[in-house]
C-alpha positions in Angstrom: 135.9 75.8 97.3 133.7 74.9 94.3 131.6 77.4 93.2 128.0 76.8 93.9 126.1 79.3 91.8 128.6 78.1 88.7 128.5 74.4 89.5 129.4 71.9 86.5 128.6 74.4 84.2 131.6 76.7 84.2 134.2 75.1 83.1 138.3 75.8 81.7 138.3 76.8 78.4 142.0 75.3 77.8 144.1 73.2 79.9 147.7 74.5 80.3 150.7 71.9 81.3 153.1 73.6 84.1 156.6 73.0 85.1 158.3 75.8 87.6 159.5 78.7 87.0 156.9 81.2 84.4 157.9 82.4 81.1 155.4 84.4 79.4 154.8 84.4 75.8 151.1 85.8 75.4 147.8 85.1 76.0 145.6 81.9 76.6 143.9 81.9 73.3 140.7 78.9 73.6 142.4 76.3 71.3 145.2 77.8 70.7 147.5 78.9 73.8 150.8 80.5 73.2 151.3 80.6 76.9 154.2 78.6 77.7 154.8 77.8 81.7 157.2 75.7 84.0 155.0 74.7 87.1 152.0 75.7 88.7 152.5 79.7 88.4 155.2 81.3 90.3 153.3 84.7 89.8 157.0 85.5 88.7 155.8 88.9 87.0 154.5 90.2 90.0 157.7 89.4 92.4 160.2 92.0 90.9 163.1 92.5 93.0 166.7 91.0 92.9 168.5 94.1 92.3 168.3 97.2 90.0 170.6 95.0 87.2 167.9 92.3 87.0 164.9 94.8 87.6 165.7 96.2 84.1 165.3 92.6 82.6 162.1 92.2 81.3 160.0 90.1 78.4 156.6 92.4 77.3 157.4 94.7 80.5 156.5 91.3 82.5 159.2 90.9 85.6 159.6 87.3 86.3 161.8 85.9 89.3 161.5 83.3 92.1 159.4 83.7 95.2 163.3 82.5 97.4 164.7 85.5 96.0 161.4 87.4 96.8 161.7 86.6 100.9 164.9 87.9 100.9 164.0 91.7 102.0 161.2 94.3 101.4 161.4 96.0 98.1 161.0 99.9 97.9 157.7 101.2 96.3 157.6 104.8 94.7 156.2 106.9 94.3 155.6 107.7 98.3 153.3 110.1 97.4 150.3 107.9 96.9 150.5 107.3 100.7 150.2 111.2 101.1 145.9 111.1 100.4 143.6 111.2 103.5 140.8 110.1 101.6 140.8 106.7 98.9 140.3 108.2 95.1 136.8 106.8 94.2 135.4 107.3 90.4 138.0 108.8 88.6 136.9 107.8 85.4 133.1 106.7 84.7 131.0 104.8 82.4 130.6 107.5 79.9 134.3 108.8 80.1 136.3 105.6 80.5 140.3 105.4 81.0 141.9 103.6 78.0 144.6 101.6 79.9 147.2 99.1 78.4 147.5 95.2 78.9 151.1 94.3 80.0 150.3 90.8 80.5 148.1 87.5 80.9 148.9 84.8 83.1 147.1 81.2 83.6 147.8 80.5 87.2 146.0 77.3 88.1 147.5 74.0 87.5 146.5 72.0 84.4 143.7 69.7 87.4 141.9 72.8 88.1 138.2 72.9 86.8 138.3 76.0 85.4 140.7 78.6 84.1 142.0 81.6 86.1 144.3 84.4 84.5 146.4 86.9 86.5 146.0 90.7 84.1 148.5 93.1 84.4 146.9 96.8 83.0 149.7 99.6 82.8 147.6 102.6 83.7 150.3 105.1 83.5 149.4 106.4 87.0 146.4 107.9 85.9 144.3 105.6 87.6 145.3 105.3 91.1 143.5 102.6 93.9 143.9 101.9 97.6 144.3 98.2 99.0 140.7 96.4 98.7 139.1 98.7 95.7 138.1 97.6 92.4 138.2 98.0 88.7 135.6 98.4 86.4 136.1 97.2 83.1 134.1 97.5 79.5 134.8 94.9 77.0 134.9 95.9 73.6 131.5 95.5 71.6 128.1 96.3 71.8 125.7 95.5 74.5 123.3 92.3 73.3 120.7 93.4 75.2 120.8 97.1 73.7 121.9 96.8 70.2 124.0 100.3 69.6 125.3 101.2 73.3 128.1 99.4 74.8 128.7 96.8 76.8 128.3 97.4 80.8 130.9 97.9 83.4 132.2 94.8 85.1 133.3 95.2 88.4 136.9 93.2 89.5 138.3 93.2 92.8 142.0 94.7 92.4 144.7 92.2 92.8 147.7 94.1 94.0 148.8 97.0 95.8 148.7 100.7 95.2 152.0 100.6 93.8 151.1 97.3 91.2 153.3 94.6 90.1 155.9 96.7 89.0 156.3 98.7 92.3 156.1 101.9 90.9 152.5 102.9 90.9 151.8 102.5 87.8 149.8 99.4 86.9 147.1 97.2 88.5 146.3 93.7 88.5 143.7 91.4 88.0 142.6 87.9 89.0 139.9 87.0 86.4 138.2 83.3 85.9 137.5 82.3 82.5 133.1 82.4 82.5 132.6 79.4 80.0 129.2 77.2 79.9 128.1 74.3 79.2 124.8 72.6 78.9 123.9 70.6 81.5 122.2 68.3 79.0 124.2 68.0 76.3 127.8 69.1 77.8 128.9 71.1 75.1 130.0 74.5 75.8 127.3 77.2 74.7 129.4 80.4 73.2 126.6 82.2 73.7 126.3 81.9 76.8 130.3 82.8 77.6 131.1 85.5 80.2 132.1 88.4 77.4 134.1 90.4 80.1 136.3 87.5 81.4 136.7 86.0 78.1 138.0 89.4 76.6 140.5 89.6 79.5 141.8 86.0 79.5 142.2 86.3 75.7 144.0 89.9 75.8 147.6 89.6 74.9 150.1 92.4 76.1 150.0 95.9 73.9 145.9 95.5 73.8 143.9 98.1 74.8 141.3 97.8 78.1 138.2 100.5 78.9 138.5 101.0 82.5 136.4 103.2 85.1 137.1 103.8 89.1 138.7 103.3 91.3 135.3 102.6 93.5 134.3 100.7 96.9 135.4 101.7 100.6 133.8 99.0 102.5 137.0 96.3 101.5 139.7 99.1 102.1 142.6 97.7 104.7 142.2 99.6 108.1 145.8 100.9 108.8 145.2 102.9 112.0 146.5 100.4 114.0 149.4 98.4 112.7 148.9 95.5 115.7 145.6 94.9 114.3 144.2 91.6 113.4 142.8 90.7 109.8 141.1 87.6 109.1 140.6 86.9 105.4 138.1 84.4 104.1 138.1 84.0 100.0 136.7 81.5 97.3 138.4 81.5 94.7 139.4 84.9 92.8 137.9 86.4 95.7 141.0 86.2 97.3 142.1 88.9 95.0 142.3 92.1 97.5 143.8 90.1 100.4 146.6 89.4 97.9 147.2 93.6 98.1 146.6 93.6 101.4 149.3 90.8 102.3 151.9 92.2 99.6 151.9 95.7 101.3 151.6 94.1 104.7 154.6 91.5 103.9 156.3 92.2 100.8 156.8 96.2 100.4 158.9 98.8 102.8 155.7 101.4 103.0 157.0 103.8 104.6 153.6 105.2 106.3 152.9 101.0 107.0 154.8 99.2 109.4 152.4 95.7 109.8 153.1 94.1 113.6 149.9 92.3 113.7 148.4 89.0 112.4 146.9 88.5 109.2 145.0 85.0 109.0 144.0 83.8 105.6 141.3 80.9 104.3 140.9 80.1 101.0 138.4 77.6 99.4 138.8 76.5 96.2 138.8 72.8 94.2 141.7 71.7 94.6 145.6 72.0 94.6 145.6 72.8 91.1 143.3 75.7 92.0 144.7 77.3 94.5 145.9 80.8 93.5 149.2 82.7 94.8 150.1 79.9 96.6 153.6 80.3 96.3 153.4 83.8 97.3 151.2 83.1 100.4 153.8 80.4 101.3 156.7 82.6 101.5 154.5 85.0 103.7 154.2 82.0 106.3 157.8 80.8 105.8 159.3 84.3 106.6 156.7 85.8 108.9 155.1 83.2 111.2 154.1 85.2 114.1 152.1 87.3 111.7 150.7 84.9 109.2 148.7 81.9 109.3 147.2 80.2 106.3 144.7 77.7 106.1 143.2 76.4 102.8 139.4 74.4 102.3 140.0 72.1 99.1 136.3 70.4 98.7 137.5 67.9 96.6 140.7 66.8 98.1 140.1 67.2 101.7 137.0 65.8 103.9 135.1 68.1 107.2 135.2 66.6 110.2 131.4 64.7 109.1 133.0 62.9 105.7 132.0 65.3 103.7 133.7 67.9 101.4 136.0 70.6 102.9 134.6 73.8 102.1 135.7 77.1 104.2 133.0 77.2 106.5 134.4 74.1 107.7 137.5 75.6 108.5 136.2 78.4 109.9 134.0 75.7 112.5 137.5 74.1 113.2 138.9 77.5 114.0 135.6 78.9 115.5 136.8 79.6 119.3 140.1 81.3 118.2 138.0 83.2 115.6 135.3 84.2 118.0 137.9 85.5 120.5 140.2 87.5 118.1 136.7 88.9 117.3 135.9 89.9 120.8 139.5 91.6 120.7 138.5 94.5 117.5 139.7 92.1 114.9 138.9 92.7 111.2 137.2 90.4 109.5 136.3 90.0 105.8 134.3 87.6 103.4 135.2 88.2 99.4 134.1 85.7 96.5 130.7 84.3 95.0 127.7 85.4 97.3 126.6 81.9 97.1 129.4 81.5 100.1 127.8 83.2 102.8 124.7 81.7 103.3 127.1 78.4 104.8 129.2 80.8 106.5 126.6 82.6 108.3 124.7 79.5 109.5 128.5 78.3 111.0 129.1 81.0 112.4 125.1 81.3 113.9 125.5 77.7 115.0 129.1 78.3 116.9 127.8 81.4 118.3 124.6 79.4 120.1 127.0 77.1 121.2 128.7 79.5 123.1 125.9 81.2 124.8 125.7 83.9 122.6 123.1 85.5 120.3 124.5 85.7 116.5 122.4 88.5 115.6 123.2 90.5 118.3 127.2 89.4 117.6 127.1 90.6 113.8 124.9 94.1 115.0 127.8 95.0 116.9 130.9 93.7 114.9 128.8 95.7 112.0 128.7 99.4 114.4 132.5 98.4 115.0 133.6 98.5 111.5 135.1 95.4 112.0 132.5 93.6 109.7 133.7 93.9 105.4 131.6 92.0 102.8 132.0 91.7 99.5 130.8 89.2 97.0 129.3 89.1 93.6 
């Protein structure tokens, strides 16, 4: 879905032409990208497991392999003893005492169409740092705060992109899904450095080897419920807010957790653009071909596809076409949870307020109670 608070302002700072399969080189310098891709992204880094031989391949630490080979089984995590906590770490590391972690790698993963550029971060840790499913990063870029000459710059917060155990399946990274912040004048349409997103600039630019302030682990209100393994999860993203439901659906679908044994349905929407924009398609693909009874994905492209009144799809919409099916699985203790730009829920709550009146009930009443349930997670920035 197209981001409303960035509108035409936010832009791609480079345009990168994909084949298929990734190869990764470095990072997405503005102007001068030594990224080199086949396709939109296969996100191969993150799909590491076609046996132990061709585990220990690697380019810059970054795994790459195809998502076929990917569906073939569950791949084992270690160590099992992050499942072993009662409680999720929170704050490990703060502002003033910062972990220095490691960049393993940068990846552009939207299509060269895409208004706007997107990098998947991989940040060895060492283990230091651990995160449940649904927490998040904070990160300082290097440099001094503008708006207090002599301290440093302030934490950014970013939604964690990957499981406990990270790309690597061994607990010892964590990933990111980070859009380039670039604007331009509305009047003039030339980009304005000054006015770039310093955070997600620094990130998209990092190149493997470069060093990263981060603090956390925090949040509990996105963390994946796991008390019941027939549960229900409904998953409603713009854009790189669909970057916990990525960990959620890798250790739902893709690891053998021990401690997790996923028999329910997880139902994804994701707005964005277009095509080119979607993100982890491919992964999110195999999920539906190989689990059907406990997938279902359903994408909003505003400026491909057209709501049922002519006008551009944007998630709500498919949440309206959906609305019975959503309102019932409600009614049954499902999960549901809203991550991306807060500019998406006003449209979602006023769907959801008109399809509740339609069916007799009171909204406010609904939300009250899904909220005392726990079955109510919001996130958005």
């Amino acid at each position: 879905m197209a981001s409303p608070a960035l509108g035409s302002q936010v832009a791609a700072a480079a345009s990168v032409p994909v084949g298929s399969d990734c190869v990764f080189k470095g990072t997405a310098l503005k102007g001068n990208s030594n990224l080199t891709f086949r396709s939109k992204p296969c996100i191969g880094m993150t799909l590491a497991w076609k046996n132990k031989a061709q585990q220990s391949r690697h380019l810059n630490k970054v795994f790459c392999m195809s998502v076929q080979q990917a569906s073939r089984s569950k791949v084992a995590v270690k160590p099992v003893e992050l499942e072993n906590a009662k409680e999720p770490p929170l704050n490990l590391y703060k502002p003033k005492e910062p972990y220095t972690a490691t960049i393993v790698s940068v990846e552009r993963i939207v299509g060269p169409k895409a208004p706007g550029e997107t990098c998947h971060i991989v940040i060895d840790h060492g283990g230091n740092v651990p995160y449940w499913e649904g927490q998040s990063y904070g990160v300082i870029p290097p440099g001094e705060n503008p708006k207090k000459p002599g301290s440093p710059n302030t934490v950014r917060l970013y939604s964690i992109a990957s499981t406990r155990y990270g790309d690597s399946f061994d607990g010892k990274t964590t990933s990111l899904c980070v859009r380039r912040a670039v604007y331009y004048d509305p009047e003039t349409g030339e980009e304005d450095p000054s006015k770039k997103g310093i955070c997600s600039n620094f990130l998209c630019d990092s190149k493997p080897g470069d060093k990263v302030q981060i603090t956390g682990p925090s949040g509990k209100i996105m963390l994946l419920p796991e008390d019941d393994p027939n549960a229900t999860h409904i998953m409603i993203a713009t854009g790189t807010g669909v970057a916990p439901y990525r960990g959620y659906l890798r250790r739902m679908f893709m690891e053998d957790v021990p401690t997790f044994k996923f028999s329910g349905l997880a139902w994804l929407f994701l707005g964005v653009a277009n095509s080119d924009s979607l993100l982890y398609d491919e992964e999110f693909t195999n999920y539906l071909q190989q689990y059907p009874d406990n997938f279902r994905y359903d994408k909003a492209l505003s400026r491909e596809q057209k709501n049922k009144n002519g006008g551009k799809m944007y998630v709500q919409d498919k949440i309206e076409e959906y609305s019975d099916e959503i309102f019932k699985l409600l009614d049954g203790g499902a999960h549901i949870y809203f991550c991306g730009l807060k500019g998406m829920m006003p449209g979602i709550q006023d769907t959801l307020k008109r399809v509740a009146g339609q069916r007799g009930e009171s909204w406010d009443q609904k939300l009250s109670q899904l909220k005392k349930n726990k079955q109510w997670h919001v996130e958005v920035y």
